[in-house]
C-alpha positions in Angstrom: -4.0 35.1 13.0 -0.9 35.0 10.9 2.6 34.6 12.5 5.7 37.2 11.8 8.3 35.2 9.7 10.8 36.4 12.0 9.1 34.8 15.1 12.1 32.1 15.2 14.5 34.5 13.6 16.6 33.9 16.5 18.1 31.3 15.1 20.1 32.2 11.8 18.7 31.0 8.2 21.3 30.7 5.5 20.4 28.6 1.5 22.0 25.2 2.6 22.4 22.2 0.4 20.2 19.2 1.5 22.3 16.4 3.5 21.7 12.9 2.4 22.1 9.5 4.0 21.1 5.9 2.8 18.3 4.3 3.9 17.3 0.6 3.5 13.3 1.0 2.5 12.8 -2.6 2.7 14.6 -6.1 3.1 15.8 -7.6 -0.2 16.2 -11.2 1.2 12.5 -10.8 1.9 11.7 -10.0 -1.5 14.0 -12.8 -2.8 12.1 -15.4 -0.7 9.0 -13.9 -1.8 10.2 -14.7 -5.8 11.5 -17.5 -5.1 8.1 -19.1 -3.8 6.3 -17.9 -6.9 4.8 -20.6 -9.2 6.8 -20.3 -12.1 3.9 -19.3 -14.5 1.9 -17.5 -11.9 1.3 -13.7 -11.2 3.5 -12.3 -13.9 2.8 -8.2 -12.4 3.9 -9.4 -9.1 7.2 -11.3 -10.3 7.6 -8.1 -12.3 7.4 -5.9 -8.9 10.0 -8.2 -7.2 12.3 -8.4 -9.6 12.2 -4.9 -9.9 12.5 -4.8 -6.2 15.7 -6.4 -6.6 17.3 -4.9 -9.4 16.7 -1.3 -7.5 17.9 -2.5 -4.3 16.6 -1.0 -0.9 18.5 2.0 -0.8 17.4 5.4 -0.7 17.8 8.9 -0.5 17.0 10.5 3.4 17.4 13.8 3.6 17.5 17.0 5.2 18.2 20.5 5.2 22.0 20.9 6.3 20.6 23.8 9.0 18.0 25.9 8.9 17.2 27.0 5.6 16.2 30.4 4.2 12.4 30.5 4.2 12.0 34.5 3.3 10.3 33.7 0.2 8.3 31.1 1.2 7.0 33.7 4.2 6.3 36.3 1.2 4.8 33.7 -1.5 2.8 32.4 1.0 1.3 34.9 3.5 -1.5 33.2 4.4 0.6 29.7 5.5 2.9 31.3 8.2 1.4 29.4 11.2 2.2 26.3 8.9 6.0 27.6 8.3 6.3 28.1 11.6 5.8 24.6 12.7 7.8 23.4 9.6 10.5 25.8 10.8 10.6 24.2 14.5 10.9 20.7 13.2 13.8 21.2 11.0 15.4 23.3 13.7 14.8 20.3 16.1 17.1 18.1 13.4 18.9 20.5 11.5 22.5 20.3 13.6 21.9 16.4 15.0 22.3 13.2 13.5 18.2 12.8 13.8 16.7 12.3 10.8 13.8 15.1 9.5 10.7 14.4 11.5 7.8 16.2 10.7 4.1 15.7 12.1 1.4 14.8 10.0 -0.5 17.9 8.5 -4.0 19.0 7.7 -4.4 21.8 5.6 -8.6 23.1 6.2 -9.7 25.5 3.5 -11.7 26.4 0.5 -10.4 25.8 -2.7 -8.0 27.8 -4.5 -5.8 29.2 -1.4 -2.6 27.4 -2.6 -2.7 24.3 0.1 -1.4 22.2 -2.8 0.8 24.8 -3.9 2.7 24.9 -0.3 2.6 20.9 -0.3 4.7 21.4 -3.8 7.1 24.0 -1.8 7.7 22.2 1.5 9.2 19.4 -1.2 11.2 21.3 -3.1 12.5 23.6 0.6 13.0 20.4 1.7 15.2 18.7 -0.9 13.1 15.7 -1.4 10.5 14.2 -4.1 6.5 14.4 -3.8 3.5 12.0 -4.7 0.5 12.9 -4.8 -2.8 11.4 -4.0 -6.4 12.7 -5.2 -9.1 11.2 -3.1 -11.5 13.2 -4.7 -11.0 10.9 -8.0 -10.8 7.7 -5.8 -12.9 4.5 -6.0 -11.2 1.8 -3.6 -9.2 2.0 -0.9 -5.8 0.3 -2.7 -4.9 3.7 -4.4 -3.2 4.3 -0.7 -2.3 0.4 0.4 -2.5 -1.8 -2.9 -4.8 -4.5 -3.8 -4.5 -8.0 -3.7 -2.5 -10.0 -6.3 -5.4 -12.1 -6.4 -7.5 -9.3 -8.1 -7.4 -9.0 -12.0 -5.5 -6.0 -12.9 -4.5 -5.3 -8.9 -1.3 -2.9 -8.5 0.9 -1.7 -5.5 -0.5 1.7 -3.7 0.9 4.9 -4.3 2.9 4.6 -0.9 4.8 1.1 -2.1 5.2 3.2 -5.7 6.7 6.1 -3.9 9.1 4.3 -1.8 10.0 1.5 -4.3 10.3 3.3 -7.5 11.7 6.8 -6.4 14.9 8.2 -4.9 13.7 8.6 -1.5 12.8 7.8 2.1 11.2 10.5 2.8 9.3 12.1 -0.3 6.3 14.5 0.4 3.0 12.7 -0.2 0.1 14.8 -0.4 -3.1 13.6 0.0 -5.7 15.7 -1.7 -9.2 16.5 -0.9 -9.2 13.8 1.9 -12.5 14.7 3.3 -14.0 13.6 -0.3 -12.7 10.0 0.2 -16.2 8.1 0.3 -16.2 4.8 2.4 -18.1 1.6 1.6 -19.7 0.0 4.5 -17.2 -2.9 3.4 -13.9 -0.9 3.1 -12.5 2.0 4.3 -10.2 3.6 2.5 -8.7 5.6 4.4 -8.2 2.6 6.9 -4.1 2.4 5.4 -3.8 6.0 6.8 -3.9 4.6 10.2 -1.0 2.9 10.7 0.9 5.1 8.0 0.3 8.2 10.7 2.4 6.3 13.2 5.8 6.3 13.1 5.6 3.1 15.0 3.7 0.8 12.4 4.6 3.0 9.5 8.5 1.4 10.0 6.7 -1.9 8.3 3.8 -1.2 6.0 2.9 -3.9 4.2 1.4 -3.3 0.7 -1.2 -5.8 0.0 -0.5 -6.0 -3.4 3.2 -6.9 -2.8 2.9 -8.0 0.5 6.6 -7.2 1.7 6.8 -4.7 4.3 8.2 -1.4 3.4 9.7 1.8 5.7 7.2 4.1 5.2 8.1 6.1 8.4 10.0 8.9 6.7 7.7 10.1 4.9 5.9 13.5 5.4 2.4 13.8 5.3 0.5 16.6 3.6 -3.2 16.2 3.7 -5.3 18.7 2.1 -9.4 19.4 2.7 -12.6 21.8 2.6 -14.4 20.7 5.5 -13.0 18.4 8.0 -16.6 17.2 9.7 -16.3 14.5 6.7 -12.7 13.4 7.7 -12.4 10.6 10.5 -11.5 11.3 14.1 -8.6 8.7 13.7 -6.9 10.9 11.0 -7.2 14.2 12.7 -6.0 13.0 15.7 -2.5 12.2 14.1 -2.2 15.8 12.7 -1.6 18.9 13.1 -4.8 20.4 12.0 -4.4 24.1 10.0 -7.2 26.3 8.9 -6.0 28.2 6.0 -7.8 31.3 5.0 -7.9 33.4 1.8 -5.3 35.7 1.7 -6.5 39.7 2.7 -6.2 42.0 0.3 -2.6 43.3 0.6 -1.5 39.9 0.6 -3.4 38.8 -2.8 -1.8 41.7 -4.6 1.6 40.8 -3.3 0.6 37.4 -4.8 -0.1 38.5 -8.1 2.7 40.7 -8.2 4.9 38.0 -7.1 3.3 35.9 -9.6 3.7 38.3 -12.7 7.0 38.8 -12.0 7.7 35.0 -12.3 5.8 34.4 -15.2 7.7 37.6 -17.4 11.3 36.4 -15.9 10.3 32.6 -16.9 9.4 32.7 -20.7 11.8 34.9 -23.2 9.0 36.7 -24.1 8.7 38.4 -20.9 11.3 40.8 -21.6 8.5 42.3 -23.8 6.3 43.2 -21.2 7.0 46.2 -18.2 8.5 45.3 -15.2 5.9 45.5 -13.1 1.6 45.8 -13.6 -0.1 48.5 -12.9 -2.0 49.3 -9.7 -5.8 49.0 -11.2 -4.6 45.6 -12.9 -3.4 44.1 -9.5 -6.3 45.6 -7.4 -8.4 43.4 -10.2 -6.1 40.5 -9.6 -6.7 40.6 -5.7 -10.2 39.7 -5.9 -9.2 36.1 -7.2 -8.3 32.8 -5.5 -4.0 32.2 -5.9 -4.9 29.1 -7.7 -6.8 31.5 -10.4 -3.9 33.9 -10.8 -1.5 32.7 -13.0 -4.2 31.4 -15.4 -5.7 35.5 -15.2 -2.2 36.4 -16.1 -1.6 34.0 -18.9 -4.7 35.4 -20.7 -3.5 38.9 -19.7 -0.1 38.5 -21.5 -1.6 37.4 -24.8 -4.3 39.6 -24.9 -1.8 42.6 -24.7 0.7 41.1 -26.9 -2.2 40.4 -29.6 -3.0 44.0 -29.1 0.4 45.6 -29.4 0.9 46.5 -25.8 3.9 45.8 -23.7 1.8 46.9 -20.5 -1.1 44.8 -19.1 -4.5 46.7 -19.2 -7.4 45.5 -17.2 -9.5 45.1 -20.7 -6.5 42.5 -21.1 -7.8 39.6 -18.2 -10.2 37.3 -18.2 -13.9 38.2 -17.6 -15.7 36.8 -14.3 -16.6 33.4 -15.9 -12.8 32.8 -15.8 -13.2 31.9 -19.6 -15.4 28.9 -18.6 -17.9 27.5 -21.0 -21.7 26.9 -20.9 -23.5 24.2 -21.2 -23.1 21.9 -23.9 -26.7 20.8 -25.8 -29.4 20.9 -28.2 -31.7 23.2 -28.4 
């Protein structure tokens, strides 16, 4: 059941510009000792990383909304996450006229693909005023994408959670992790096993990277996990979010979408100005049937289709046919 956008409209939303404080994300003497101890000809990635380490310093960006921020659009771009923006809205309420740093609980996005959960992990960034990594499970192999690999291992790197931390602006960037129920495990390694401790505030506050092997403050960051089916996902990880099952948007909502959507896309590129203001009813009815993550694509091919023909008004002729433009199988026959 979605949530009204003005269920905490008690409390006044205004644009505010994101307040920022320093953070140390890690201690450079411990770094220093780490180089220090280095054979001189030995483990030239991992001298890199320190001295890197060093030259960046431990400082970073934290920050938060300066009071409750305007989330109207985010309500109307994304009708189908307003349980989500709800809790978002609480947590940055909670902070939003202390000295407490942002907090916000780890979450689990359920749903089939295409209903924009990577979309909103995008948003809640950009609402927020910080960076984003992201993480596709579905593509990994081992378990050091998250944690690192050993030094000891030919061609071993820091994890995307070191990378984040070390070589951005931030303390507390957005890292999504996507697909998470397709992470396989090896009866040898899990790899979700780094997600344990990073889930805690209490043992996130000094992760420890194997490749690196410095402890880094990983306890600002805010968690985004994305997934189709959570039966794969393990009880440890769901029990240190707030689970969400997003549905497909209904039918009124997925033409809003695409009206949204077209209105974007024309206001964004100078040839938009070519095109009518706003699509015709049959072309957005045609539009509703499709996941958001499909839309803009639909659109794309809808704009040069009428501009090849002439037309400064979208026709339903003008989109894509069912196969979404797709191709069959390659092969000899």
């Amino acid at each position: 059941m979605s949530h009204s956008p003005n269920a905490l409209a008690c409390i006044p939303a205004t644009p505010r510009i994101p307040l920022a404080q320093m953070r140390s994300v890690y201690d450079c003497a411990s770094v220093q000792t780490k180089l220090d101890k280095l054979p001189a000809q030995d483990h030239p990635a991992l001298r890199a990383t320190y001295e890197r380490m060093l030259a960046k310093g431990a400082q970073r960006f934290q920050v938060k909304p300066s009071g409750l921020p305007a989330m109207a659009e985010l309500y109307e771009e994304l009708p189908n996450f307003h349980a989500v923006l709800d809790d978002v809205k609480r947590q940055i309420a909670l902070c939003a006229d202390s000295g407490d740093a942002l907090e916000i609980t780890p979450l689990l996005l359920l749903g089939p693909p295409g209903v924009g959960k990577t979309h909103f992990a995008r948003q809640l960034a950009d609402l927020l005023g910080t960076g984003h990594a992201f993480l596709s499970m579905s593509a990994m192999t081992a378990g050091w994408l998250i944690g690192g690999a050993s030094s000891q291992w030919k061609g071993a790197k820091p994890g995307k959670v070191f990378e984040a931390l070390v070589e951005g602006e931030y303390a507390n960037p957005v890292m999504v992790v996507d697909e998470i129920d397709k992470a396989s495990a090896e009866a040898s390694y899990d790899p979700l096993g780094s997600l344990y401790s990073l889930l805690e505030h209490d043992t996130a506050c000094a992760f420890t990277d194997e490749f690196a092997e410095v402890a880094v403050d990983a306890s600002q960051l805010i968690w985004v996990a994305t997934a189709n089916d959570a039966r794969t996902i393990p009880d440890p990880i769901l029990n240190r979010c707030n689970v969400y099952e997003i549905e497909a948007p209904d039918f009124e909502a997925a033409r809003g979408i695409a009206a949204r959507l077209y209105r974007n896309i024309r206001a964004a590129h100078d040839w938009g100005r070519q095109f009518t203001e706003s699509p015709s009813d049959t072309v957005l009815d045609q539009l509703a049937a499709l996941p958001p993550r499909e839309m803009r694509r639909a659109w794309m091919t809808a704009f040069g289709n009428a501009k090849l023909a002439g037309r400064s008004e979208i026709q339903t002729t003008d989109l894509p046919s069912s196969s979404g433009g797709r191709r069959g199988p390659l092969g000899f026959t």
